[in-house]
BARODREN-837666 format. One record per residue: z, y, x of N, C-alpha, C, O, CB in turn; residue number from 1; residue in three letters. Coordinates in Angstrom, 2 decimals. Glycine has a CB too. Example, Ala and Ser with C-alpha at 12.3 -4.5 7.8 and 13.67 -1.06 7.14 Angstrom:
<recs>
{nup:7.80&nnorth:-5.69&neast:13.19&caup:7.80&canorth:-4.50&caeast:12.30&cup:7.80&cnorth:-3.30&ceast:13.20&oup:8.46&onorth:-3.32&oeast:14.24&cbup:9.05&cbnorth:-4.47&cbeast:11.31&resi:1&resn:ala}
{nup:7.08&nnorth:-2.25&neast:12.85&caup:7.14&canorth:-1.06&caeast:13.67&cup:7.87&cnorth:0.03&ceast:12.90&oup:8.04&onorth:1.14&oeast:13.41&cbup:5.72&cbnorth:-0.60&cbeast:14.08&resi:2&resn:ser}
</recs>
This chain:
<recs>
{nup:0.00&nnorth:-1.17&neast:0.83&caup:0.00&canorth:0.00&caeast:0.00&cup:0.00&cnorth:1.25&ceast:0.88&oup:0.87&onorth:1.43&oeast:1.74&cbup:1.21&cbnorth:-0.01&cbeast:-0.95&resi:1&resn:unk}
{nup:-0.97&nnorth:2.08&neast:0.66&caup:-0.62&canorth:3.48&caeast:1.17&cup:0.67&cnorth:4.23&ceast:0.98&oup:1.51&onorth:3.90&oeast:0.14&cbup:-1.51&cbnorth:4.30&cbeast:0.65&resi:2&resn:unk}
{nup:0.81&nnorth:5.42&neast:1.94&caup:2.05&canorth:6.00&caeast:2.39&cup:1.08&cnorth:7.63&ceast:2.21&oup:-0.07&onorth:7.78&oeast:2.63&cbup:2.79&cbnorth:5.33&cbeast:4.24&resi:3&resn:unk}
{nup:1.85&nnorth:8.60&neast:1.53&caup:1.35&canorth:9.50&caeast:1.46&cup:2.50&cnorth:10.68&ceast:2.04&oup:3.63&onorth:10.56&oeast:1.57&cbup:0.79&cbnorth:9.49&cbeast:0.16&resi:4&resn:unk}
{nup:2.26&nnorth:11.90&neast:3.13&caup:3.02&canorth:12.67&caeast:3.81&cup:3.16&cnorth:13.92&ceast:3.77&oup:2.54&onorth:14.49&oeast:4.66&cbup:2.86&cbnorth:12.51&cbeast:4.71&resi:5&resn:unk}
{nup:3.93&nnorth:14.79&neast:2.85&caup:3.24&canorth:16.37&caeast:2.95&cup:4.53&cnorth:16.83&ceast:3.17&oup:5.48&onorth:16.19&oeast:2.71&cbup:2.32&cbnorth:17.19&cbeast:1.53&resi:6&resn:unk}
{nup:4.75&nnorth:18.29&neast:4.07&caup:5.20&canorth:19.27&caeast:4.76&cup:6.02&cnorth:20.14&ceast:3.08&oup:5.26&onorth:20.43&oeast:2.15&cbup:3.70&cbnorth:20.13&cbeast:5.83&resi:7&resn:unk}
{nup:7.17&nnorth:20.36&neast:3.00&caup:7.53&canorth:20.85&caeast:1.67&cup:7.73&cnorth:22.99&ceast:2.40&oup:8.23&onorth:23.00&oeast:3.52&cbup:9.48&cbnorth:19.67&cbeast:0.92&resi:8&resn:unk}
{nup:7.59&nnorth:23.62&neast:2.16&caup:7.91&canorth:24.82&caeast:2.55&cup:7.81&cnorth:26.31&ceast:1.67&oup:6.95&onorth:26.48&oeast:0.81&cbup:7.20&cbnorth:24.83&cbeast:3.61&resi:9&resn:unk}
{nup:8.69&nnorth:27.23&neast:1.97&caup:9.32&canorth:28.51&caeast:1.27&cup:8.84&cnorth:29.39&ceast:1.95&oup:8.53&onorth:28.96&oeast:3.07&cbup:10.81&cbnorth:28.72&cbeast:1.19&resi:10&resn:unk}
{nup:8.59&nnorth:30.54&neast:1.78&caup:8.66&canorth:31.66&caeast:2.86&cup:8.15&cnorth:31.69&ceast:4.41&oup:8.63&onorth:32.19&oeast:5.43&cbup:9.97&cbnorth:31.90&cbeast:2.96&resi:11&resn:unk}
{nup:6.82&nnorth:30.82&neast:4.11&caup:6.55&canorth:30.43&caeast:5.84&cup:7.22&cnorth:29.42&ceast:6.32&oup:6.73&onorth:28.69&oeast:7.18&cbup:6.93&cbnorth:31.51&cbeast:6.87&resi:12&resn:unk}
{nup:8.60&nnorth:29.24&neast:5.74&caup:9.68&canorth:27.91&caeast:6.71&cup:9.39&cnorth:26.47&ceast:6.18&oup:9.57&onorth:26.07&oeast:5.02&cbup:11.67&cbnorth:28.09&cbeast:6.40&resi:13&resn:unk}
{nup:8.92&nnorth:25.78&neast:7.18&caup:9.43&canorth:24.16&caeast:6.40&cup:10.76&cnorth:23.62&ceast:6.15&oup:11.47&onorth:23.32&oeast:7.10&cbup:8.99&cbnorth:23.01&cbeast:7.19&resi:14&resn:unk}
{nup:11.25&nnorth:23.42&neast:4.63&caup:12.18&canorth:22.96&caeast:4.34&cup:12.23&cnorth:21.57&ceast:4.69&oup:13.07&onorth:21.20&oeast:5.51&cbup:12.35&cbnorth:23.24&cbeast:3.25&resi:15&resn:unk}
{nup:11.59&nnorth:20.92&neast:4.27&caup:11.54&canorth:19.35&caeast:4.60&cup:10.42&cnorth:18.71&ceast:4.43&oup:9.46&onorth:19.43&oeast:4.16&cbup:12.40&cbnorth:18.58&cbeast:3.87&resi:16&resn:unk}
{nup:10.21&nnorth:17.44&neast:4.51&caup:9.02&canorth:16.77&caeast:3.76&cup:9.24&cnorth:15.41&ceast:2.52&oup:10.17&onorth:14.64&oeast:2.25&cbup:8.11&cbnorth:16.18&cbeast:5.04&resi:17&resn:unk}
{nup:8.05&nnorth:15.60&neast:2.06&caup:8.06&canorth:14.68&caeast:0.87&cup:7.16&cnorth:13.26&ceast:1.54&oup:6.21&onorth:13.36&oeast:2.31&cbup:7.20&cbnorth:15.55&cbeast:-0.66&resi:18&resn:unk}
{nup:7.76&nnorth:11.93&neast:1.01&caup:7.35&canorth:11.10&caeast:1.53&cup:7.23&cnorth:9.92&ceast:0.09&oup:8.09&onorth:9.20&oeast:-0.41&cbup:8.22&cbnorth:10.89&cbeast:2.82&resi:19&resn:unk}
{nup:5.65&nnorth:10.14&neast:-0.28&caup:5.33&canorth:8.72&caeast:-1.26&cup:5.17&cnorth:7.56&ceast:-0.19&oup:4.41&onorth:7.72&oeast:0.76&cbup:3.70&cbnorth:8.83&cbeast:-2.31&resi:20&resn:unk}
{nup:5.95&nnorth:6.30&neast:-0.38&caup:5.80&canorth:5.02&caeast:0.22&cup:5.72&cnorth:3.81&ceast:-0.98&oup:6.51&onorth:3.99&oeast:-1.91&cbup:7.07&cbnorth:4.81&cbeast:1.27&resi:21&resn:unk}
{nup:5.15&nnorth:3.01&neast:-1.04&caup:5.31&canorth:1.70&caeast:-1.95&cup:5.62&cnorth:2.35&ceast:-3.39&oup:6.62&onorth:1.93&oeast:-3.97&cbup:6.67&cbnorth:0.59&cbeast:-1.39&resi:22&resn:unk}
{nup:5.14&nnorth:2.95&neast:-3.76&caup:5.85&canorth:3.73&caeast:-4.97&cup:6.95&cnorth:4.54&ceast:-5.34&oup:7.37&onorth:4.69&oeast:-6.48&cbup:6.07&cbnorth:3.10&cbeast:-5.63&resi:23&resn:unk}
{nup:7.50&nnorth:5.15&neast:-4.09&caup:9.18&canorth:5.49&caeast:-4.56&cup:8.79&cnorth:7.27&ceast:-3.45&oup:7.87&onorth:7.47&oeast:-2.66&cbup:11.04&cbnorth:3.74&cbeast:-3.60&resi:24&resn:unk}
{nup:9.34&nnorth:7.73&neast:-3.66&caup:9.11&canorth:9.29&caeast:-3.61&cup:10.15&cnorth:9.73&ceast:-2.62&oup:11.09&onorth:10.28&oeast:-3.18&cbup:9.33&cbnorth:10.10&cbeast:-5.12&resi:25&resn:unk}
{nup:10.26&nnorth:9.65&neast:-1.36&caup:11.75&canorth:10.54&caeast:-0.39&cup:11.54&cnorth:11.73&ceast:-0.36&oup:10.47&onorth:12.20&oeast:-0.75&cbup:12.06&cbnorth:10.26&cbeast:1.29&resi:26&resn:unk}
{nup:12.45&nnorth:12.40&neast:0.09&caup:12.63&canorth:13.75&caeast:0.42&cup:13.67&cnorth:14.40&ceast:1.96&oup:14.86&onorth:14.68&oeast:1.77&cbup:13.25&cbnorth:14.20&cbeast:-0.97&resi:27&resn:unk}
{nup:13.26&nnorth:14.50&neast:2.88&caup:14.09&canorth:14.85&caeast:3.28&cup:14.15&cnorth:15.97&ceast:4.16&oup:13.20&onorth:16.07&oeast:4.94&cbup:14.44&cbnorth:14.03&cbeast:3.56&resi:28&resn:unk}
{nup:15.44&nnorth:17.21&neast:4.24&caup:15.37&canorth:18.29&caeast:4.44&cup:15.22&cnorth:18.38&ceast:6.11&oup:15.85&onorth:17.51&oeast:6.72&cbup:16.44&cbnorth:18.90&cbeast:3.74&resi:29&resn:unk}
{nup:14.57&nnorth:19.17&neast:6.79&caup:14.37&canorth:19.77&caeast:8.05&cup:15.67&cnorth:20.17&ceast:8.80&oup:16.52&onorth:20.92&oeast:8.31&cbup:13.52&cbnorth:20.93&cbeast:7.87&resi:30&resn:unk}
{nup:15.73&nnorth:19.71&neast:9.79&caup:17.57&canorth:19.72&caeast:10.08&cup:17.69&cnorth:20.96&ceast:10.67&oup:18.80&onorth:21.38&oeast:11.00&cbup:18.34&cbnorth:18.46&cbeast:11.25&resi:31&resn:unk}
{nup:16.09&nnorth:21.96&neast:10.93&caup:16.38&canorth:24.02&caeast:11.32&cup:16.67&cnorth:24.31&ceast:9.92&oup:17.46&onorth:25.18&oeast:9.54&cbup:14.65&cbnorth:25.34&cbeast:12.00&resi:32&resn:unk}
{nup:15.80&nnorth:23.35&neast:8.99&caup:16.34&canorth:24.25&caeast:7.56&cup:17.65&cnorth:24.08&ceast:7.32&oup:18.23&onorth:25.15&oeast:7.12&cbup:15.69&cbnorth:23.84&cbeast:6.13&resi:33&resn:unk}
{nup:18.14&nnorth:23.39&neast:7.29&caup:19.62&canorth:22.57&caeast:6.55&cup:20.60&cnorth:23.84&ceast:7.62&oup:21.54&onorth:24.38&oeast:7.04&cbup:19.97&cbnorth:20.08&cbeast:7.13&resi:34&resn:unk}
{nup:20.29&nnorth:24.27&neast:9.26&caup:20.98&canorth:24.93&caeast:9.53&cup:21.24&cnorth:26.51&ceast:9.45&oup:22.20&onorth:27.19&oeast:9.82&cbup:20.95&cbnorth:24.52&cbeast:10.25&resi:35&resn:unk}
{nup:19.59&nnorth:26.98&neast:8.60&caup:19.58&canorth:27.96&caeast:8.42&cup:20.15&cnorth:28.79&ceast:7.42&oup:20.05&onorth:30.02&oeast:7.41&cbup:18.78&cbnorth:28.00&cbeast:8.52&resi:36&resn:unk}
{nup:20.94&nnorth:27.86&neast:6.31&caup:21.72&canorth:28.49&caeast:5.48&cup:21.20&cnorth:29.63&ceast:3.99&oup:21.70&onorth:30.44&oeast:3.20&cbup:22.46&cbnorth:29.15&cbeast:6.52&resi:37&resn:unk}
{nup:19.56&nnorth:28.84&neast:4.41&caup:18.71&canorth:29.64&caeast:3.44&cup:18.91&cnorth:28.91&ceast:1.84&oup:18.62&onorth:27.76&oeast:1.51&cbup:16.97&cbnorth:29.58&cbeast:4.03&resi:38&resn:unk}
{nup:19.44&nnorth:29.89&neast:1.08&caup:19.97&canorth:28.95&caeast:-0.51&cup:18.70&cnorth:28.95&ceast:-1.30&oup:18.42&onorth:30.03&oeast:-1.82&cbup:21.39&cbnorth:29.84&cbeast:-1.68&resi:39&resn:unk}
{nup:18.00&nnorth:28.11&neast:-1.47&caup:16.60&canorth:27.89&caeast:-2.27&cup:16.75&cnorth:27.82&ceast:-4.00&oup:15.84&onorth:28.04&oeast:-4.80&cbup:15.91&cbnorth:26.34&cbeast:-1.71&resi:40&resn:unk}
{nup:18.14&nnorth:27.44&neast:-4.31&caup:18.29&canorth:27.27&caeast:-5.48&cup:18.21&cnorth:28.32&ceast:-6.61&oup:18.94&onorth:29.19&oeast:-6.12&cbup:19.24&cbnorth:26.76&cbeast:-5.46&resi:41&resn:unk}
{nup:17.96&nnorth:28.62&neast:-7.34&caup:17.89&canorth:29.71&caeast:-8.26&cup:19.25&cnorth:29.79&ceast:-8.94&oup:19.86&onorth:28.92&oeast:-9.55&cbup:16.72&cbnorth:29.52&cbeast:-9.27&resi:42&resn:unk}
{nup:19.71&nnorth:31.60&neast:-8.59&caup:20.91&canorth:31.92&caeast:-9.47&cup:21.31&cnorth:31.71&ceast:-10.52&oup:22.47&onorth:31.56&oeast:-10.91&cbup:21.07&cbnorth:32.73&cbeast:-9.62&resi:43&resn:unk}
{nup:19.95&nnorth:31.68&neast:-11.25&caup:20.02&canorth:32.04&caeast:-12.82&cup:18.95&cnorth:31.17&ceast:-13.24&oup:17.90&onorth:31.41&oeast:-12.64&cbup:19.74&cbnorth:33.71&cbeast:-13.29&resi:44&resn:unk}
{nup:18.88&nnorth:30.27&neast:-14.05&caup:17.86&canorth:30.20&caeast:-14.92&cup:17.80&cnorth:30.50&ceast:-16.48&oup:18.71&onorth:30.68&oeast:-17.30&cbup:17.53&cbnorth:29.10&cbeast:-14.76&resi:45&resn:unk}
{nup:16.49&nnorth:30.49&neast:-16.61&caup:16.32&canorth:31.08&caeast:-17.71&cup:16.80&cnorth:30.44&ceast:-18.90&oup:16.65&onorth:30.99&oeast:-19.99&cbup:15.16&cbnorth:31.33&cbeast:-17.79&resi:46&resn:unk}
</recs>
C-alpha cells in the first residue's frame, strides 16, 4: 500500500507533518515548532 507525506505549515513555519500510511492518518508536530510556543489554536470560535 502506498504512504502518502505532506509538510503541515502557518505563517511560513512548518508545524509538523501529516503522514497517510496503510490507511490510518499521523500527525506529528516539528520539535522548532513545539519549541516555539506559537498557539495555533483559535481563541474564540464562532
Amino acid at each position: 500500500m502506498n504512504s502518502y507525506e505532506v509538510d503541515a505549515s502557518i505563517y511560513d513555519k512548518k508545524i509538523g507533518t501529516i503522514l497517510l500510511k496503510n490507511g490510518v492518518v499521523y500527525f506529528e508536530y516539528d520539535k522548532e515548532f513545539k519549541n516555539s510556543k506559537l498557539e495555533i489554536s483559535p481563541l474564540k470560535l464562532p
